[in-house]
N, C-alpha and C positions, 0 to 999 in steps of 0.2 A: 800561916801563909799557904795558900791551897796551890795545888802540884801543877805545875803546867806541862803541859806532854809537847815537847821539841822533836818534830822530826832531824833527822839525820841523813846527808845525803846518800847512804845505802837504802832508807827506806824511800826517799824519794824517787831515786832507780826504779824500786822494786815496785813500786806503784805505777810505774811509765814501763815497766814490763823491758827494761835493760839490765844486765850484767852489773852485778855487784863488783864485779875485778874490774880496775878501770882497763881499756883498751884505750889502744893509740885511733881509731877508726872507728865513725858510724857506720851503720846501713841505711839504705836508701827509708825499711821501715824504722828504725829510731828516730832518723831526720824526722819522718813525718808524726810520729808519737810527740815529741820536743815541739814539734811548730803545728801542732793539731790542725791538720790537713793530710790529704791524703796522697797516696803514693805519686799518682800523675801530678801532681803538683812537685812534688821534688824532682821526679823526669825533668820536667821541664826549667825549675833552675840548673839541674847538671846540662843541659841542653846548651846553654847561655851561658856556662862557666862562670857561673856568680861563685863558684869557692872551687878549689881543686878538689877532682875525684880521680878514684883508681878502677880501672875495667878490667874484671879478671878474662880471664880464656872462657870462663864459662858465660859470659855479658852481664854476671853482679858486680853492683858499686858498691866501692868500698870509701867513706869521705872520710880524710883525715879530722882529726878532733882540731885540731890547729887552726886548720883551714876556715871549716865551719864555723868556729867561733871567732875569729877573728869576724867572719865576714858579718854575725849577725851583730855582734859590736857595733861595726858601721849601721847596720842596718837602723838599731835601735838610737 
């Protein structure tokens, strides 16, 4: 039976250039890494409050994982 190579979702991560530790939060670059597109394009859904995000003091987003998935859910 010849071997079939299963990725893993750490290796999956690590080829989308995110964190092997899960976190509770994206950033505005993993949004767009996951929905391949580019940063102004998630601007502008945080803009439209298509999912809840958090604005720190310094003006980085920080999108709950809940949030965003629930909402691409709908989406799909």
């Amino acid at each position: 039976m010849p071997y079939e190579e299963k990725k893993d979702a750490t290796v999956e991560k690590a080829e989308m250039n995110l964190p092997a530790e899960p976190n509770r939060c994206y950033t505005v670059q993993d949004l767009a890494t996951i929905l391949g597109v580019g940063k102004k394009s998630i601007y502008s859904l945080l803009k439209k409050n298509e999912f809840r995000s958090i604005q720190l003091a310094s003006g980085i987003y920080r999108i709950p994982k809940k949030s965003f998935d629930e909402w691409l859910n709908r989406a799909t």
